[in-house]
FIRO-714099 format. One line per 8 residues: number of its first residue (from 1); their letters; for each residue z, y, x of N, C-alpha, C. Coordinates in steps of 0.02 Angstrom, whole numbers, plus 50000, padded with zeros to 5 digits. Atoms other than C-alpha are relative to their C-alpha. Layout:
NUM) a) Z:Y:X:Z:Y:X:Z:Y:X ~ ...
//
This chain:
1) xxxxxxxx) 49963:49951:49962:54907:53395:49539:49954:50053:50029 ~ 50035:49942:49961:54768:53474:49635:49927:50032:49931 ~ 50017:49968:50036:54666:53605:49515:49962:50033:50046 ~ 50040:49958:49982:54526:53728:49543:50009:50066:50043 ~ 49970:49945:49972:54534:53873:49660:49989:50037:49988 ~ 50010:49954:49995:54578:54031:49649:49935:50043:50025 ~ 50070:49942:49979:54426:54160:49644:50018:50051:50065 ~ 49978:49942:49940:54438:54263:49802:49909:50017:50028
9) xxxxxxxx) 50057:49986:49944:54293:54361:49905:49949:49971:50049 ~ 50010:50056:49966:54175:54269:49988:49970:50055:50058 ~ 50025:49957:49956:54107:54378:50156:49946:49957:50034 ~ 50042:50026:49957:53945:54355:50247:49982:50023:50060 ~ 50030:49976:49932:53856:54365:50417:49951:50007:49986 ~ 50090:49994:49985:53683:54409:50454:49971:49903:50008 ~ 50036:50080:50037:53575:54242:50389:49988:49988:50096 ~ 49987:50039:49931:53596:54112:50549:49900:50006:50023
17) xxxxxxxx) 50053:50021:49992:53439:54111:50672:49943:49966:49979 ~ 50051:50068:49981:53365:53970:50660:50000:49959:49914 ~ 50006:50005:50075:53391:53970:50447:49981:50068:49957 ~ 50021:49926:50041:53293:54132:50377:50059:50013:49938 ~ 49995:50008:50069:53365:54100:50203:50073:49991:49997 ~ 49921:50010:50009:53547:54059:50246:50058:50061:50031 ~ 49969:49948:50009:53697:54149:50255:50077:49944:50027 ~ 49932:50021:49987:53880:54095:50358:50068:50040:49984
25) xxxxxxxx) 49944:49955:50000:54053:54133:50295:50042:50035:50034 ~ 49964:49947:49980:54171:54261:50355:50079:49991:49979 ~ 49947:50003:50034:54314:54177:50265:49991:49936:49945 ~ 50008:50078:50036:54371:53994:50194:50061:50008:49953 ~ 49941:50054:50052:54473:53904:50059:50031:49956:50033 ~ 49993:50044:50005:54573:53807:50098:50035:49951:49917 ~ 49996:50032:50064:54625:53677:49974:50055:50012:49964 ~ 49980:49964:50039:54691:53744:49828:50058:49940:49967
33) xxxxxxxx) 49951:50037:50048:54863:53677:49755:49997:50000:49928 ~ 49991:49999:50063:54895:53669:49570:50030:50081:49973 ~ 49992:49935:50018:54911:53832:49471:50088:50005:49968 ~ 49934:49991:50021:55089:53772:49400:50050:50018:50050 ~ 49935:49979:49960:55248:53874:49500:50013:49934:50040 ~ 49957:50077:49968:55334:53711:49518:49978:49964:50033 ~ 50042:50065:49948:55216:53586:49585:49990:50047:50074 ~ 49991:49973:49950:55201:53738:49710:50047:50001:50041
41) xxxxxxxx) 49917:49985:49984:55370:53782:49749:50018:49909:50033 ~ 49971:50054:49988:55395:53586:49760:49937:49993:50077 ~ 50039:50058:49921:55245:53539:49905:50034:50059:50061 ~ 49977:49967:49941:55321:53707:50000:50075:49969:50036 ~ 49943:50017:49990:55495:53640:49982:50007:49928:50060 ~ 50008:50055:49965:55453:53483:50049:49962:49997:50061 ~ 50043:49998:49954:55320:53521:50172:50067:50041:50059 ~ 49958:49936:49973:55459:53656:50240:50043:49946:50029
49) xxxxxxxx) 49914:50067:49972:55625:53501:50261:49964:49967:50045 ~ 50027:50017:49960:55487:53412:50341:49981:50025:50095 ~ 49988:49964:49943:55447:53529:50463:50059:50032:50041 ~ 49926:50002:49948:55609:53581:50519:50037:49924:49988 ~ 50002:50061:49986:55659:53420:50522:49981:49974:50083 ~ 50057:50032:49935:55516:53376:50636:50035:50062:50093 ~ 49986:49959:49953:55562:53550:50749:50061:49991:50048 ~ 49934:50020:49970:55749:53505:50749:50025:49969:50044
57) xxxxxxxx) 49992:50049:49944:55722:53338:50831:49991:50013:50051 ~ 50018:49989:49904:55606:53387:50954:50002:50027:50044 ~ 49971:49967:49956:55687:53517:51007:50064:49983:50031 ~ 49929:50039:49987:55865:53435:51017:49980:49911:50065 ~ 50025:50035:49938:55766:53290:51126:49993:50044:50059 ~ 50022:49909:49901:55706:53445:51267:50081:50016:49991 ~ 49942:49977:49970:55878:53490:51261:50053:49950:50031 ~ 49970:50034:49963:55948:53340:51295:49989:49956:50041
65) xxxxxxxx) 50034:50004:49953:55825:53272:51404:49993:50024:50058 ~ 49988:49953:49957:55863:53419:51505:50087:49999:50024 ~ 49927:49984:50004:56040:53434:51500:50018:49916:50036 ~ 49968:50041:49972:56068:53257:51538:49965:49949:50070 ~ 50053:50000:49929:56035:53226:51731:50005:49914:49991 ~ 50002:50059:50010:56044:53029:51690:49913:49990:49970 ~ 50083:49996:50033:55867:53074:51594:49961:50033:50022 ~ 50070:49964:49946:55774:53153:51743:49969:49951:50020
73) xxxxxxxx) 50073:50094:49965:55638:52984:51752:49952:50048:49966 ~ 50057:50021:50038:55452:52981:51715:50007:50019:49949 ~ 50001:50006:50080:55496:52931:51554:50010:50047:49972 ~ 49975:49968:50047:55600:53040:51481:49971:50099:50036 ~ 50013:49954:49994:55504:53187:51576:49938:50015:49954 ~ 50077:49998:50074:55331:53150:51463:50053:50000:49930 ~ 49970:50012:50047:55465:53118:51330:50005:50072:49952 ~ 49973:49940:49990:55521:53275:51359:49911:50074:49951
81) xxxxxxxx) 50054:49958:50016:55337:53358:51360:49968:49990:49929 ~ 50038:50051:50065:55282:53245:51194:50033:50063:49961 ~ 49949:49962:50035:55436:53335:51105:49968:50057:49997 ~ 50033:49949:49988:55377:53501:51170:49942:50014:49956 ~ 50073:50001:50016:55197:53453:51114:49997:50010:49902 ~ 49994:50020:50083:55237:53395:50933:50039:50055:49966 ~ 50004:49950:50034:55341:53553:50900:49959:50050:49969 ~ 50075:49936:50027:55184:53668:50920:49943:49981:49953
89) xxxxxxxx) 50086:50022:50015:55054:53547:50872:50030:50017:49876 ~ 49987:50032:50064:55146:53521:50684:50006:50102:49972 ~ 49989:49935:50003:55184:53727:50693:49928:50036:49994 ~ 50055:49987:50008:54993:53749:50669:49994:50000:49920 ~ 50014:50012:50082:54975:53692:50509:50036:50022:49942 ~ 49974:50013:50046:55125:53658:50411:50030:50071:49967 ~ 49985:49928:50019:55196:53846:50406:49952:50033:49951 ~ 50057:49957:50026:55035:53913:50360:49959:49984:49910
97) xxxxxxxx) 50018:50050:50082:55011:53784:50201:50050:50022:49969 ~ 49917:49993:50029:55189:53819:50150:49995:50085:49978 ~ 50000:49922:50029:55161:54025:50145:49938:49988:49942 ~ 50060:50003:50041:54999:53971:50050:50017:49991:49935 ~ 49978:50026:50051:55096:53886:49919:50042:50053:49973 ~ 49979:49961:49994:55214:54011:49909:49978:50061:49951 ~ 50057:49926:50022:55088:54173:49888:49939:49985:49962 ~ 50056:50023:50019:54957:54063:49790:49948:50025:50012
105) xxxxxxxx) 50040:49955:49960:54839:54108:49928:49969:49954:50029 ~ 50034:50050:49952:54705:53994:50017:49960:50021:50024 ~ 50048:49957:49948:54602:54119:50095:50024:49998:50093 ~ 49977:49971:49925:54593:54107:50291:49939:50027:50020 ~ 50059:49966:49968:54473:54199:50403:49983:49969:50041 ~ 50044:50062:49953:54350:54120:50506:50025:50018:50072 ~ 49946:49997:49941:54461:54197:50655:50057:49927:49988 ~ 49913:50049:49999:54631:54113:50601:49972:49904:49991
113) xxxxxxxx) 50028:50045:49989:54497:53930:50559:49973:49993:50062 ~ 50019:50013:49928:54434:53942:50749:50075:49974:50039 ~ 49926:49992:49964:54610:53972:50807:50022:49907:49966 ~ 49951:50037:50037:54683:53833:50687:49952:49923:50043 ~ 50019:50065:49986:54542:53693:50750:49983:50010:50091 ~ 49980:50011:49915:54549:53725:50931:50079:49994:50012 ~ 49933:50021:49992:54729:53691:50922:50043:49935:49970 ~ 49983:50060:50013:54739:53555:50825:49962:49954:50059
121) xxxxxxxx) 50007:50056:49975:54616:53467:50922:50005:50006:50077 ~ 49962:49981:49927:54697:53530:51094:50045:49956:49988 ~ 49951:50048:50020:54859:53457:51028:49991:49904:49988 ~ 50012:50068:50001:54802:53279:50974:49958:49984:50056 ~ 50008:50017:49951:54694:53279:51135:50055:49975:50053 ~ 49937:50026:49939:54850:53302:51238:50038:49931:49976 ~ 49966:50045:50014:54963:53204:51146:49973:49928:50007 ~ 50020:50079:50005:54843:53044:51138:50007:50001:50104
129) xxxxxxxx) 49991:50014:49916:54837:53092:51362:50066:49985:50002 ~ 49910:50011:49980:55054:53105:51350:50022:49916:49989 ~ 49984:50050:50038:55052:52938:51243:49975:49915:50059 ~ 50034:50044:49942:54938:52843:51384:50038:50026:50050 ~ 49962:50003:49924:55038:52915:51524:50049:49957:50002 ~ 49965:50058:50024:55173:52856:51435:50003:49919:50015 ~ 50016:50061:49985:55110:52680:51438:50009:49975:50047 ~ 50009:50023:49911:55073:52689:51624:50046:50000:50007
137) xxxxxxxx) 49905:50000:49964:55252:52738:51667:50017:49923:49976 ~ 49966:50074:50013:55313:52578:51560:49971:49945:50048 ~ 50032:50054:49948:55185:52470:51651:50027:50005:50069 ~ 49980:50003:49934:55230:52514:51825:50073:49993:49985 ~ 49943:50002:50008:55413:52525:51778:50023:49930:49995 ~ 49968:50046:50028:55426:52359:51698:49945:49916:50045 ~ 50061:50015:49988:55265:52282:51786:50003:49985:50107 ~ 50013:49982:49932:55262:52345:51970:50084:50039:50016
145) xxxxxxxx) 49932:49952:50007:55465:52417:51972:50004:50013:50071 ~ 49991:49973:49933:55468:52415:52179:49955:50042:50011 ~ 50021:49966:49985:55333:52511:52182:49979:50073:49967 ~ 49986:49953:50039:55380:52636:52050:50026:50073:50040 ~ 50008:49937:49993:55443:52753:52132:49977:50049:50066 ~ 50061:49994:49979:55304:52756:52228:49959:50048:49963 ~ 50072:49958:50053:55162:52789:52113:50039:50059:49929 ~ 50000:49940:50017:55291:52891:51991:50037:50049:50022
153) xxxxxxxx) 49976:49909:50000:55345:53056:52071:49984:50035:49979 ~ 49975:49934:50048:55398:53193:52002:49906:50038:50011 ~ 50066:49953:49992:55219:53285:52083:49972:49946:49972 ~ 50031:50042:50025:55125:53136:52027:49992:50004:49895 ~ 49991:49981:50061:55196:53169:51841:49982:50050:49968 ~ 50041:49941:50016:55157:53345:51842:49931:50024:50013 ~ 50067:50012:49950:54985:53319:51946:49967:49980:49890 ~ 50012:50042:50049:54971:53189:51759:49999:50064:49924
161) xxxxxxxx) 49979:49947:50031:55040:53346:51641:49953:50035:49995 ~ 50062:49925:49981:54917:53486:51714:49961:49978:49975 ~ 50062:50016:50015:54765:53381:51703:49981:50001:49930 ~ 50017:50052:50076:54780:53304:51524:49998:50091:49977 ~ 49975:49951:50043:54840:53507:51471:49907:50039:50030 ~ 50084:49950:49983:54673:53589:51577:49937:49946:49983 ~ 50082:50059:50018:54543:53432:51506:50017:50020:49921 ~ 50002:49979:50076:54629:53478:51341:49967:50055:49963
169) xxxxxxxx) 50012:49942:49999:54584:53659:51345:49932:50004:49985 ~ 50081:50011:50001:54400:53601:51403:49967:49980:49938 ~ 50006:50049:50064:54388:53476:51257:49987:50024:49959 ~ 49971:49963:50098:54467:53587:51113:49914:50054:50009 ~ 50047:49955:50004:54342:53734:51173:49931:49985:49981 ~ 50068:50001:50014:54188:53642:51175:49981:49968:49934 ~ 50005:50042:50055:54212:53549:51008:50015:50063:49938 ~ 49975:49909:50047:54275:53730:50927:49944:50053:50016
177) xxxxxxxx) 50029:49991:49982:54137:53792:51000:49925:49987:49940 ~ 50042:50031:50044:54016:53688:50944:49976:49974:49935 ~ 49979:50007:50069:54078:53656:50772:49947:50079:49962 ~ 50014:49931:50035:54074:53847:50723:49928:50052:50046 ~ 50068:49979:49992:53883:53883:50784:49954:49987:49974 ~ 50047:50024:50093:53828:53797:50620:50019:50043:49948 ~ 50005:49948:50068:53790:53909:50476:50038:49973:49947 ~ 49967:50030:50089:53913:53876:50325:49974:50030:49936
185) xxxxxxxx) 50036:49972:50052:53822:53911:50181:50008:49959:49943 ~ 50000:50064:50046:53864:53745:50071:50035:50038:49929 ~ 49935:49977:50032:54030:53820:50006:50039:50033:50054 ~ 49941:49983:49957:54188:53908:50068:50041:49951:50000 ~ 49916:50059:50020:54309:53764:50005:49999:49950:50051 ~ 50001:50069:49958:54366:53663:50138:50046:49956:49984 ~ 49948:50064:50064:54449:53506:50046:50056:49967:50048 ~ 49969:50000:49957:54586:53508:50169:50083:50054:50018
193) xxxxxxxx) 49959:49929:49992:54762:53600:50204:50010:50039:50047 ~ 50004:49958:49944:54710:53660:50360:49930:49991:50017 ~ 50066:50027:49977:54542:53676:50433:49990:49946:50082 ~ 50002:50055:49961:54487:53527:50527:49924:49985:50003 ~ 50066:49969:50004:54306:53488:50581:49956:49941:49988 ~ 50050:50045:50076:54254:53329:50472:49990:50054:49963 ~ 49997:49937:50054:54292:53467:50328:49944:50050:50006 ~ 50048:49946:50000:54191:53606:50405:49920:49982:50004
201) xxxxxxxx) 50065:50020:49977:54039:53488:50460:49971:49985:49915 ~ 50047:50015:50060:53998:53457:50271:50015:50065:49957 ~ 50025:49938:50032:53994:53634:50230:49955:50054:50022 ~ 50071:49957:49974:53860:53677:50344:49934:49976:49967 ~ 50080:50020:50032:53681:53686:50297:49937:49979:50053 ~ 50071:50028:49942:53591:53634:50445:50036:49943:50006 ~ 50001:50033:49984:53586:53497:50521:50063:49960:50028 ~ 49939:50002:49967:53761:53409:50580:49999:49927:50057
209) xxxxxxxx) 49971:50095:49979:53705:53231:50645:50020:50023:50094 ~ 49989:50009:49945:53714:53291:50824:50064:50022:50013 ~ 49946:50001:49992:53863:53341:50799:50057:49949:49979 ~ 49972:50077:50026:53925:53192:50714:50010:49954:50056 ~ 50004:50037:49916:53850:53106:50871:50054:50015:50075 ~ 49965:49969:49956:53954:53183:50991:50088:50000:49984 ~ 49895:49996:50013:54119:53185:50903:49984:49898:50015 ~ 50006:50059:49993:54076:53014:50883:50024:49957:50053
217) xxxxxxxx) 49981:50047:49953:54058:52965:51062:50056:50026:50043 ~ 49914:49965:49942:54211:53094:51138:50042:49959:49966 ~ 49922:50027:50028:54340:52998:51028:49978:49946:50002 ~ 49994:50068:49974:54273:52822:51062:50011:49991:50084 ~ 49978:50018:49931:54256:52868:51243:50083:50025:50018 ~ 49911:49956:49981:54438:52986:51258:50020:49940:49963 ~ 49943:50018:50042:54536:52900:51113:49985:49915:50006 ~ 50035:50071:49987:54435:52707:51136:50047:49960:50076
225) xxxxxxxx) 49994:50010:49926:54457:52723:51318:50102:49988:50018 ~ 49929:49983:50023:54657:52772:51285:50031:49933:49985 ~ 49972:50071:50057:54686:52626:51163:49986:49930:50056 ~ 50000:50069:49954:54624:52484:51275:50052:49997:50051 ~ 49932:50009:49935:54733:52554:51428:50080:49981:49956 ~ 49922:50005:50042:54891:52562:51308:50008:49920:50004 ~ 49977:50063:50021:54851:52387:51238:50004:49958:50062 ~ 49972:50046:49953:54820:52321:51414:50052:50001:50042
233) xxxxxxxx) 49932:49996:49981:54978:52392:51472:50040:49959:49980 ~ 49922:50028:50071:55084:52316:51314:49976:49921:50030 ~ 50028:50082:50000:54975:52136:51352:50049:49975:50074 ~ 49962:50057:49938:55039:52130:51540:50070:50033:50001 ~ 49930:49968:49961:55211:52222:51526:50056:49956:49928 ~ 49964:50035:50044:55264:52104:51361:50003:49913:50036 ~ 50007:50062:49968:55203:51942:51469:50052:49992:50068 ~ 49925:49969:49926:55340:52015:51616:50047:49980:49975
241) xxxxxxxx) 49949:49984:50013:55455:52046:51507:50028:49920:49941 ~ 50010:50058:50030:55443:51885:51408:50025:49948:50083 ~ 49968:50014:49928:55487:51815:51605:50066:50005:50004 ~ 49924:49964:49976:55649:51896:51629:50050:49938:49966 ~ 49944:50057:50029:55783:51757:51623:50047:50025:49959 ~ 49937:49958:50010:55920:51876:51577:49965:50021:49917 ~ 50034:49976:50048:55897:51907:51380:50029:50075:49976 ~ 49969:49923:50010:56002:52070:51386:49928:50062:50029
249) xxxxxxxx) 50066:49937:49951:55856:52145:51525:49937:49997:49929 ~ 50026:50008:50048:55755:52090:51388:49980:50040:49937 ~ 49986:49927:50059:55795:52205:51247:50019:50036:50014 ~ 50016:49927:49968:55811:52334:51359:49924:50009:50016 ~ 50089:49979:49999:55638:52324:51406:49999:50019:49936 ~ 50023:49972:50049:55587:52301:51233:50032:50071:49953 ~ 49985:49936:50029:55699:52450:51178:49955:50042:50013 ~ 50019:49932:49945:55611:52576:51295:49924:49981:49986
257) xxxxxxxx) 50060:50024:50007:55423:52479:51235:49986:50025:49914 ~ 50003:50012:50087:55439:52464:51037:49984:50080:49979 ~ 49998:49938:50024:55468:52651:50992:49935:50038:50028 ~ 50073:49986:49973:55305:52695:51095:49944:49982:49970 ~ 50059:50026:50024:55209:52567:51020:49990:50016:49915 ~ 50023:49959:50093:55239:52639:50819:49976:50051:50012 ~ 50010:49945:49996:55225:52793:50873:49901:50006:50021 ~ 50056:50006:49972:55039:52764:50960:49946:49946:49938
265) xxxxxxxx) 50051:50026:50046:54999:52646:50801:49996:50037:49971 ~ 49986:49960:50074:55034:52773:50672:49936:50044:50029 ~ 50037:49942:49989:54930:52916:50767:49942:49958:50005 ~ 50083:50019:49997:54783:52816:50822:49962:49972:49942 ~ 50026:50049:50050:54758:52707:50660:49976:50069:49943 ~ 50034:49949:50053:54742:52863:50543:49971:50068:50034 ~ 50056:49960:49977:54661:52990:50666:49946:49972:50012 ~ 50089:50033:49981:54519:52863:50720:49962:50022:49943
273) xxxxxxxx) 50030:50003:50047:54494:52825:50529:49981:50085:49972 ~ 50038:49933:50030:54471:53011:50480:49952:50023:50043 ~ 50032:49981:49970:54379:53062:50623:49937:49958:50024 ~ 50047:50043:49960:54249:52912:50660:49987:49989:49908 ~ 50014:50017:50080:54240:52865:50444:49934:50062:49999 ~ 50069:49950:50034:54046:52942:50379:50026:50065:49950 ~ 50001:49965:50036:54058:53082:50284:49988:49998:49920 ~ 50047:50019:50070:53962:53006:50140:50062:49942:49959
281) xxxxxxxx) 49948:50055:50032:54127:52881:50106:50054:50039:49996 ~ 49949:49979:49983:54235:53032:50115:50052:50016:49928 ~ 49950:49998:50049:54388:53054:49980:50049:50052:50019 ~ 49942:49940:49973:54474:53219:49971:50078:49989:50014 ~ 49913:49997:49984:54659:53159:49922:49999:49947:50051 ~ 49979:50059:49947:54633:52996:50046:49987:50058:50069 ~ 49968:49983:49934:54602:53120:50197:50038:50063:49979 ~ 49940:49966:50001:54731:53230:50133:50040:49963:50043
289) xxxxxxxx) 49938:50046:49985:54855:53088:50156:49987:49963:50079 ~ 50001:50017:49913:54781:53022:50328:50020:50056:50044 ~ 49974:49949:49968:54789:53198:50387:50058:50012:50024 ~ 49923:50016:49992:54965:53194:50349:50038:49959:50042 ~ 49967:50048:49960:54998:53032:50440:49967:50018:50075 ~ 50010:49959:49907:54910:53125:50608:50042:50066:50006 ~ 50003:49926:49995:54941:53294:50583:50105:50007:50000 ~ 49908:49973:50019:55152:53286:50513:50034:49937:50006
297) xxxxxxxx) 49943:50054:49993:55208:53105:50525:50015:49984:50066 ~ 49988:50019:49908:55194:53067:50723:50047:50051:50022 ~ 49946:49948:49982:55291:53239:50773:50065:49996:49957 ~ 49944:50016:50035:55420:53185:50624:50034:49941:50012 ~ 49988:50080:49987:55426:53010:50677:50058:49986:50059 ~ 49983:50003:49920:55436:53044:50857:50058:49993:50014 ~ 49906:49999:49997:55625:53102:50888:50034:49949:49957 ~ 49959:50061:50012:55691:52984:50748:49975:49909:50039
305) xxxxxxxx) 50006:50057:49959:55602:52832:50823:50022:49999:50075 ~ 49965:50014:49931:55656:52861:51011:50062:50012:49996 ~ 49924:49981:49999:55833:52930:50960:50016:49924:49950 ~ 49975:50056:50043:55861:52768:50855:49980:49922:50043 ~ 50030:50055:49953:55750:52628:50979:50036:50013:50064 ~ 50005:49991:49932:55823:52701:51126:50068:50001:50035 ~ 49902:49982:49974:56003:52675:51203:50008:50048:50050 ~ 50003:49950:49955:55980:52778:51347:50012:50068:49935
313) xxxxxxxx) 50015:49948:50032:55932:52901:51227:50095:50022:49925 ~ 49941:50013:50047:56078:52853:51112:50079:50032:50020 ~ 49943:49962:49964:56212:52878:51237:50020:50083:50019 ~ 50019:49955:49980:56148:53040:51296:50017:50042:49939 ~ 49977:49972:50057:56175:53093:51115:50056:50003:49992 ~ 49936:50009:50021:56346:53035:51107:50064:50042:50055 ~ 49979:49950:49961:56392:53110:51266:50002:50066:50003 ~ 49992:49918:50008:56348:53289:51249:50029:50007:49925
321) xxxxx) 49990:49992:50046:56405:53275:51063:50091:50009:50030 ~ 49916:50003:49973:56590:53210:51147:50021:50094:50054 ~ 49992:49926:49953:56559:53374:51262:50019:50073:49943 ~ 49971:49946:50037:56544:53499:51113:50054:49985:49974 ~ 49937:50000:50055:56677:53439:50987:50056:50014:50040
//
């Protein structure tokens, strides 16, 4: 399916400092579809249902998250922001692959690749902070419930919101930053349908381990640090709920638990592996397809797994639906 790319322009800068002899681009590949119409026409078609799809839900969650004052909690206020999050984050990419296919065009500019990887990894920063707040709410909710609504108010939630969105900002910048102050001189082709900054680090010509190092230890310490709180949330709020005499309270907990916990396996299990995996073991169509399962399946997932796990969520559907007809 995937074929050679199109010849296009390649633009340079003035040869990097600290490499006499080298030369950084001005303008990337991305990865080039197949030269046949159809196989085109077909990944836009599909990439396209996907994405609205994905938009539909998570916008139809914010609206009825909003709309229904039964779903002003905690929960369904991160629920609310996740939704929010996963429209934009998936609105980075998937559009921009889809006109590509389209215009059999894989040229971007090393503008629109800055833009594209400080926003992806803004987005999956936040989202892995929304996904751990998440957690916390269930824990105290299901865990500590008298003193819930205590520790979550509404300022407490948005206090939780701000931070994760202004540490995101910090994050994305200095890793977008730092990325694109290495000379690309390897190639333009980044074996990828969006630029991402495994991809870009093995098309520089200097040196990358310290940057290797560093991604390394921000996503064991952020995303590491993340994963333990989640799992020790799920460890003491399944050992509670495993308590509860009543087996109705029961599968209400676990309703309002389960749909959290796919959602948090799917993203962490195939962003770790692309982002922490060597470079030297790397496989273009295998992180195609992980990409996919960070980048378009979690924001597609999202709305059908909580609108299907979630009765609260269920009713709330059925109610404003009884309101229009």
């Amino acid at each position: 399916m995937y074929s050679g790319f199109r010849s296009l322009p390649i633009l340079y800068e003035l040869p990097h400092p600290s490499m006499p002899n080298s030369t950084t681009m001005m303008e990337f590949l991305l990865l080039g579809y197949s030269d046949i119409w159809e196989l085109r026409i077909l990944h836009a078609i599909s990439f396209s249902v996907m994405y609205l799809v994905t938009v539909i839900g998570n916008v139809l969650i914010v609206v009825i998250t909003t709309m229904d004052k039964s779903l002003h909690t905690p929960m369904y206020f991160f629920l609310r922001n996740l939704s929010i999050l996963d429209a934009c984050y998936i609105s980075v990419t998937v559009p921009n692959s889809c006109v590509n296919s389209l215009l059999n065009s894989s040229a971007i500019s090393r503008l629109g690749c800055i833009c594209q990887v400080f926003l992806v990894v803004f987005f999956v920063y936040v989202e892995l902070l929304f996904l751990t707040a998440m957690a916390r709410d269930r824990y105290v909710a299901i865990c500590q419930p008298l003193h819930y609504p205590v520790i979550m108010t509404p300022r407490a939630c948005a206090h939780m919101t701000l931070a994760s969105i202004l540490s995101g900002l910090v994050y994305s910048g200095f890793h977008t930053g730092n990325t694109f102050r290495l000379p690309f001189c390897q190639s333009n082709v980044i074996h990828q349908f969006f630029c991402d900054i495994p991809s870009l680090l093995k098309l520089s010509c200097s040196d990358t381990f310290s940057n290797e190092i560093i991604i390394l230890a921000s996503s064991l310490g952020i995303g590491g640090g993340c994963f333990i709180f989640i799992i020790w949330s799920y460890i003491h709020i399944f050992s509670t709920v495993l308590k509860f005499p009543c087996r109705t309270d029961r599968s209400k907990a676990f309703s309002t638990c389960i749909p959290h916990i796919l959602v948090v396996s799917i993203f962490l299990s195939s962003g770790f592996y692309v982002y922490l995996r060597p470079p030297a073991i790397s496989d273009t169509l295998q992180d195609i397809v992980l990409s996919v399962f960070y980048s378009i399946i979690p924001p597609l997932f999202n709305p059908i797994i909580y609108s299907l796990r979630n009765e609260q969520l269920k009713c709330a559907i059925r109610k404003i639906m009884k309101k229009i007809l």
